[in-house]
N, CA and C of each residue as an Amber inpcrd file, in Angstrom:
protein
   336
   9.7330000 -12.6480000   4.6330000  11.0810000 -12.2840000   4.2500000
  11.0390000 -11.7900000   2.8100000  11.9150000 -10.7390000   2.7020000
  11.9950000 -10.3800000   0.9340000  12.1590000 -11.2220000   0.0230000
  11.7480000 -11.1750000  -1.0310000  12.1100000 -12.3340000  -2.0650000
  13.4280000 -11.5600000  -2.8400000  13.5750000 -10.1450000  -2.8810000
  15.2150000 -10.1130000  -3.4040000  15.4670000  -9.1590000  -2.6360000
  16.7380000 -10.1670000  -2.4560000  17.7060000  -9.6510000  -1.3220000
  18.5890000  -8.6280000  -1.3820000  18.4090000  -8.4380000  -2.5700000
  19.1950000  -7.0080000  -2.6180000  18.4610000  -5.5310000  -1.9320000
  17.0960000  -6.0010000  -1.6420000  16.6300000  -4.7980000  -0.7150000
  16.6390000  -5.1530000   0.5670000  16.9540000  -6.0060000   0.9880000
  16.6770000  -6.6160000   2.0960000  17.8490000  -5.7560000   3.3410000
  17.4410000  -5.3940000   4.1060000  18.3940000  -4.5490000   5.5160000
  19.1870000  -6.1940000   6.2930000  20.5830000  -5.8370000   6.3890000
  21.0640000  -6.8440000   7.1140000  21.6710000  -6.0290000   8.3460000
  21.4390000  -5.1900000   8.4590000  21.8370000  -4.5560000  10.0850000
  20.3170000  -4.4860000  10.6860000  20.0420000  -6.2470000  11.0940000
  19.1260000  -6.4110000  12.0480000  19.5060000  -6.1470000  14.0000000
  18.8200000  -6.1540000  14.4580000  18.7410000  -5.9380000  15.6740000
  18.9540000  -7.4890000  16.1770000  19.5990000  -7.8070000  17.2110000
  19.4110000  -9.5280000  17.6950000  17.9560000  -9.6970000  18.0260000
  16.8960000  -9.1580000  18.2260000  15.5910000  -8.8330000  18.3680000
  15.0430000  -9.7290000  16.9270000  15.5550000  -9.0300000  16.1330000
  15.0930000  -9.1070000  15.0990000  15.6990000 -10.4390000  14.1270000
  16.6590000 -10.3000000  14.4600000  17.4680000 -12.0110000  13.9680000
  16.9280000 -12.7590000  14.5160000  16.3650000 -13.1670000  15.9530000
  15.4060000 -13.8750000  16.6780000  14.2710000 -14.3700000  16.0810000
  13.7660000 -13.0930000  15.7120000  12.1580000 -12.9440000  14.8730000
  12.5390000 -13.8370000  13.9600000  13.5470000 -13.9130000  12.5530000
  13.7220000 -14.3210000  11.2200000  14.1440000 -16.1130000  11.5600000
  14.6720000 -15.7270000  13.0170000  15.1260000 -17.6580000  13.0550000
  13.9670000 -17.7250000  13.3800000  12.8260000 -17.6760000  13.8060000
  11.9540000 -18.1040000  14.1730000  10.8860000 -18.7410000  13.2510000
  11.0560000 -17.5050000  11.9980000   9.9940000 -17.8240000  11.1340000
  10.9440000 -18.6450000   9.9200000  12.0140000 -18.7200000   9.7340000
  12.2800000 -20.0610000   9.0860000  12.2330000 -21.4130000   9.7410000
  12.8200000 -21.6400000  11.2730000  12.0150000 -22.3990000  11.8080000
  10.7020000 -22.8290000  11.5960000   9.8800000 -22.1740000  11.4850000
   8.2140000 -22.5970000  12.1630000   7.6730000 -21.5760000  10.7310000
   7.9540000 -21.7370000   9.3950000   7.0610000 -21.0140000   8.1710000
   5.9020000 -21.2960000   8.2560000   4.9750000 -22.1860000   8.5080000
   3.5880000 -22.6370000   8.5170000   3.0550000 -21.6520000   9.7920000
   3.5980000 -21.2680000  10.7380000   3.0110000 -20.5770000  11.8080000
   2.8010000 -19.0010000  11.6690000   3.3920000 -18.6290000  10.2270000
   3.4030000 -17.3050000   9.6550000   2.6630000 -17.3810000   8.3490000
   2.0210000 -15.9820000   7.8730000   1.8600000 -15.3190000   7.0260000
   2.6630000 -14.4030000   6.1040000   2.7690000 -14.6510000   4.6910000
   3.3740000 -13.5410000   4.3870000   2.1880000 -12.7310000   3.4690000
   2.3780000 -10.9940000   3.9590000   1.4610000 -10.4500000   3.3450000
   2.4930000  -9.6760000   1.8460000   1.7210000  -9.2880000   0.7940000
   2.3930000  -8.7390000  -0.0720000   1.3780000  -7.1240000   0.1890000
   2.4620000  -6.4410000  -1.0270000   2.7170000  -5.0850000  -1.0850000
   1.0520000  -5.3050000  -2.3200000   0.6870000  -3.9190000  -2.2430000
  -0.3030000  -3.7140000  -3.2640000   0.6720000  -3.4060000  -4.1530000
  -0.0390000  -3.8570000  -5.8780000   0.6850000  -3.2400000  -7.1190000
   0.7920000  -2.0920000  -7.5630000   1.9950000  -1.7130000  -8.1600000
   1.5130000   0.0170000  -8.4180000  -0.0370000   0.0580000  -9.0120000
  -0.3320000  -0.5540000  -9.5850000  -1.9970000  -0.6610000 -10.6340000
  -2.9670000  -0.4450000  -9.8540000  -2.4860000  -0.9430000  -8.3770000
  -3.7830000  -1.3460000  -7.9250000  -3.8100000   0.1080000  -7.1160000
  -2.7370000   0.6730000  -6.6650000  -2.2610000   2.1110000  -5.9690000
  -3.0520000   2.8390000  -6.9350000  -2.8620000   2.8150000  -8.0140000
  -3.2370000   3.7300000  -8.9810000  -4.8840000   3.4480000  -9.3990000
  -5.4030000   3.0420000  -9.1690000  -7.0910000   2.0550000  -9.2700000
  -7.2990000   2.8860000  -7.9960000  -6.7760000   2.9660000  -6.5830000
  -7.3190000   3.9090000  -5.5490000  -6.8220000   5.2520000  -5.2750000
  -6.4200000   5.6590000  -6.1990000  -6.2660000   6.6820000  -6.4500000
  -7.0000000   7.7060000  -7.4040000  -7.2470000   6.5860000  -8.7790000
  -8.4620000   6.9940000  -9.5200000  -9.5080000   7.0760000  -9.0640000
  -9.6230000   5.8510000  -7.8760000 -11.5060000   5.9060000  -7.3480000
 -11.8560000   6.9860000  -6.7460000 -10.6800000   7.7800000  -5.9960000
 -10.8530000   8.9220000  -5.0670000 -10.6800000   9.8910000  -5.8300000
 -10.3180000  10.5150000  -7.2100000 -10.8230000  11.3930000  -7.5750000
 -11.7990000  11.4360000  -8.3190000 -12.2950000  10.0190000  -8.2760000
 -13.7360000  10.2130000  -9.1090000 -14.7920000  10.4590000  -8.0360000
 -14.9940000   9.7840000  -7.0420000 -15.8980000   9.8150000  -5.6860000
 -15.6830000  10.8420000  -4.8520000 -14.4930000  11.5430000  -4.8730000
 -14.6950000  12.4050000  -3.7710000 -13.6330000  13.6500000  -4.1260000
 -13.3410000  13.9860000  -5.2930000 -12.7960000  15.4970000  -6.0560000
 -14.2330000  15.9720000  -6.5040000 -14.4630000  17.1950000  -5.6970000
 -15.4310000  17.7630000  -6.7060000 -14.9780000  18.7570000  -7.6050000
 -14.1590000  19.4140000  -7.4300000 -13.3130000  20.4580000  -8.1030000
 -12.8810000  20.0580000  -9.3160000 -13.2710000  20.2100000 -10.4990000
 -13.1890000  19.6340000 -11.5460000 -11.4600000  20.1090000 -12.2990000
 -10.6470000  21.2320000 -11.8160000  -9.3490000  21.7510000 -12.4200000
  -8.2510000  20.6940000 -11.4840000  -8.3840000  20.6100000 -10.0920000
  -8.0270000  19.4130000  -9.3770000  -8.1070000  18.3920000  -9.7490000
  -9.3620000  17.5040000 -10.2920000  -9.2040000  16.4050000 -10.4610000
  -8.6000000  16.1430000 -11.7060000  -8.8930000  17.4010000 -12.7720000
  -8.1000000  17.2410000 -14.4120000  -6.3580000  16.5400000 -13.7860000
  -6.2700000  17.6580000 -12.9000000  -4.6350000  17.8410000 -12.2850000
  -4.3640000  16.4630000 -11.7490000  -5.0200000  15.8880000 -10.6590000
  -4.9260000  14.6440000 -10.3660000  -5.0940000  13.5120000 -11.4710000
  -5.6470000  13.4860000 -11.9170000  -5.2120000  12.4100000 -13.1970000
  -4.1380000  12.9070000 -13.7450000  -3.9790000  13.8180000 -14.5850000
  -2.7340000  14.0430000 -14.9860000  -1.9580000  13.8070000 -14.5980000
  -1.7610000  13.9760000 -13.2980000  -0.3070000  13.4520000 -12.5880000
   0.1240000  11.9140000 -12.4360000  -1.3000000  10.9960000 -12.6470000
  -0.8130000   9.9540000 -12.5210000  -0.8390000   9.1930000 -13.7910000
  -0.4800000   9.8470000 -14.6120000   0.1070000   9.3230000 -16.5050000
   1.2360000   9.8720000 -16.2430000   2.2590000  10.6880000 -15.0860000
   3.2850000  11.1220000 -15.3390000   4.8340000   9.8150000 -14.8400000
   5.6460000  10.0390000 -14.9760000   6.5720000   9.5690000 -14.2180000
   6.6460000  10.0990000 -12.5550000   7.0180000   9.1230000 -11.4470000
   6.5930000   9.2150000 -10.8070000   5.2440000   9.7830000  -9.9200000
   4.4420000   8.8910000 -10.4490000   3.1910000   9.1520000 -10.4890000
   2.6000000   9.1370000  -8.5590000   2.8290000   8.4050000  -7.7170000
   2.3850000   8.2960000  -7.1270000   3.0400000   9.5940000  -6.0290000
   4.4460000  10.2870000  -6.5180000   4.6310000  11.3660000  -5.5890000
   3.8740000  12.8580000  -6.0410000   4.0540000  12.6200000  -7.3780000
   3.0820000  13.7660000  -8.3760000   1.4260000  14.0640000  -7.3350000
   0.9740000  12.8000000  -7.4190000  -0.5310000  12.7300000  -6.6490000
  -0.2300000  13.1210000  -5.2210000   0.7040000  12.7550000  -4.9490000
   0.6870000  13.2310000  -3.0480000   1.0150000  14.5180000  -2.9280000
   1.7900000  14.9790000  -3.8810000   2.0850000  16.6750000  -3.9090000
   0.8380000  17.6290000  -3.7860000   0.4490000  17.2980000  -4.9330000
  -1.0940000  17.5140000  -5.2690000  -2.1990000  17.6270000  -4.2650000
  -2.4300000  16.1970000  -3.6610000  -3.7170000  16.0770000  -2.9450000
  -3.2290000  16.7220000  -1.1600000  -1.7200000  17.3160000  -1.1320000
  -1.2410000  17.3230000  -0.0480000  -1.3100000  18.6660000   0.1530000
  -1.7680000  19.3010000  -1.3130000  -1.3880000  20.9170000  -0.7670000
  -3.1380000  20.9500000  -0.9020000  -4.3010000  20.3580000  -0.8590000
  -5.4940000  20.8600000  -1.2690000  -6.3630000  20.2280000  -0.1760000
  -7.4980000  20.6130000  -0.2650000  -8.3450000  20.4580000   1.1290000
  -8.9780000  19.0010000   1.3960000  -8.1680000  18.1520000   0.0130000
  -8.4920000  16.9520000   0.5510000  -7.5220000  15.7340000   1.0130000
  -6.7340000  16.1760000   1.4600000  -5.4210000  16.3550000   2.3760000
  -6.0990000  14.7930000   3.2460000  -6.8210000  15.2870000   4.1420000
  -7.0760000  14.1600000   5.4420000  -8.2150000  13.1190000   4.8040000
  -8.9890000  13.6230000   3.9310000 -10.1710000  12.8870000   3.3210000
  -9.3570000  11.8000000   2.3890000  -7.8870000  12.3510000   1.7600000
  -7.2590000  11.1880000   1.2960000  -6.8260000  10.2700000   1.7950000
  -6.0160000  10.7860000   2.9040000  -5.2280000   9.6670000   4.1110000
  -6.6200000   8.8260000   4.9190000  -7.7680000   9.3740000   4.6530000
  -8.0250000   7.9530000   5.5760000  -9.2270000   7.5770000   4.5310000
  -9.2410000   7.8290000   3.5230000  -9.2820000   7.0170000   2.2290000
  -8.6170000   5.7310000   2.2500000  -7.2420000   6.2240000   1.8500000
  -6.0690000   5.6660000   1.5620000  -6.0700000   4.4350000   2.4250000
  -6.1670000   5.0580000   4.0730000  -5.7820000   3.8630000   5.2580000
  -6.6620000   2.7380000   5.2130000  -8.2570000   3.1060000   4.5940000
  -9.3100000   2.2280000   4.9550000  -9.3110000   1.3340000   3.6440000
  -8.5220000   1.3100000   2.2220000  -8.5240000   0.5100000   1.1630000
  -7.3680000  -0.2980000   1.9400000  -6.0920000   0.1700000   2.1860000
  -5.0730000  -0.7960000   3.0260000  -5.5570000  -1.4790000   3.9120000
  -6.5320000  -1.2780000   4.9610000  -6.8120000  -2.2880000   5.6610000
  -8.1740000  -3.3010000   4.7320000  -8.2060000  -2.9600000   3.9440000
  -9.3960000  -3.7520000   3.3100000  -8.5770000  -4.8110000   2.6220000
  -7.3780000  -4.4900000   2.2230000  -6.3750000  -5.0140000   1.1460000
  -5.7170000  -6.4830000   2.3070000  -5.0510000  -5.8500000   3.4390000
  -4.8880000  -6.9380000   4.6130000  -6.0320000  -7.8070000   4.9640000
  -7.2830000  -7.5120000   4.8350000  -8.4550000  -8.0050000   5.6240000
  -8.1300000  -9.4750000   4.2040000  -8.1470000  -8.6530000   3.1880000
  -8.5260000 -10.0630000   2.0410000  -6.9860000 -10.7010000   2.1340000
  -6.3660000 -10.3540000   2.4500000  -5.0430000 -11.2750000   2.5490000
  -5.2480000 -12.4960000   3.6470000  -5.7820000 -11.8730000   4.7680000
  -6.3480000 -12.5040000   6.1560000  -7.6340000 -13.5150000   6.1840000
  -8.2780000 -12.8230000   5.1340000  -9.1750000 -13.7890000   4.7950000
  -8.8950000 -15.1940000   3.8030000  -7.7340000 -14.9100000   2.7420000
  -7.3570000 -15.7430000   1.8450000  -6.7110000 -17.0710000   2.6370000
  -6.1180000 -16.4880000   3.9690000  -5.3620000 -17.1650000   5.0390000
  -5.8140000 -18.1430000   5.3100000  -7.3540000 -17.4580000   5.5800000
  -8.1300000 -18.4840000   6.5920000  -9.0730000 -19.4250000   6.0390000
  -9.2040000 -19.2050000   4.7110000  -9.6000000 -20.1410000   3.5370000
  -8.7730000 -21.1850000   3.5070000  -7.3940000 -20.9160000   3.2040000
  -6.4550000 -21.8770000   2.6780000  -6.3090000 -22.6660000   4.0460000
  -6.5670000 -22.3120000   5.1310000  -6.2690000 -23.6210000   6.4000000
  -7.5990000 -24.4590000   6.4630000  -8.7590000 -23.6500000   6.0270000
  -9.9090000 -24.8710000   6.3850000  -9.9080000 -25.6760000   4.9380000
């Protein structure tokens, strides 16, 4: 569940009100995963134009963009119009599931 509720959607589905009684009911039978930090967004974002920009006016551009304000749409503009388009997205997908794996793993520490 969100910790502030001011983002929180209250036009749930009864589906979904189900789900939320459930897990205040029974909290020990759930996980909560968190969001990566912008820092850490920005740490895989740096790694990928250091490892895999070879284009050296691109990657100037890609850093640059992420010292800007809104930094993380600056970089998607960017890497969205250039040929490393798909090499980012499953970049991107395989640090997120690495990011869940250690959440999953932290899980399964803390029960044994």
């Amino acid at each position: 569940m969100p910790d502030d509720e001011d983002y929180f959607n209250y036009d749930l589905t009864p589906e979904e009100e189900d789900i939320l009684d459930e897990i205040d009911a029974n909290p020990d039978n759930y996980a909560e995963f968190t969001k990566m930090e912008i820092s850490q967004e920005h740490q895989i974002m740096q790694d990928f134009i250091d490892r895999q920009v070879k284009e050296r006016n691109l990657a100037e551009d890609l850093v640059n963009a992420l010292t800007k304000p809104k930094s993380l749409t600056a970089f998607k503009f960017l890497i969205d119009e250039s040929k490393y388009k798909d090499q980012w997205q499953e970049y991107r997908k395989g640090k997120y599931r690495d990011w869940v794996r250690e959440q999953v793993d932290g899980f399964n520490y803390a029960e044994d």
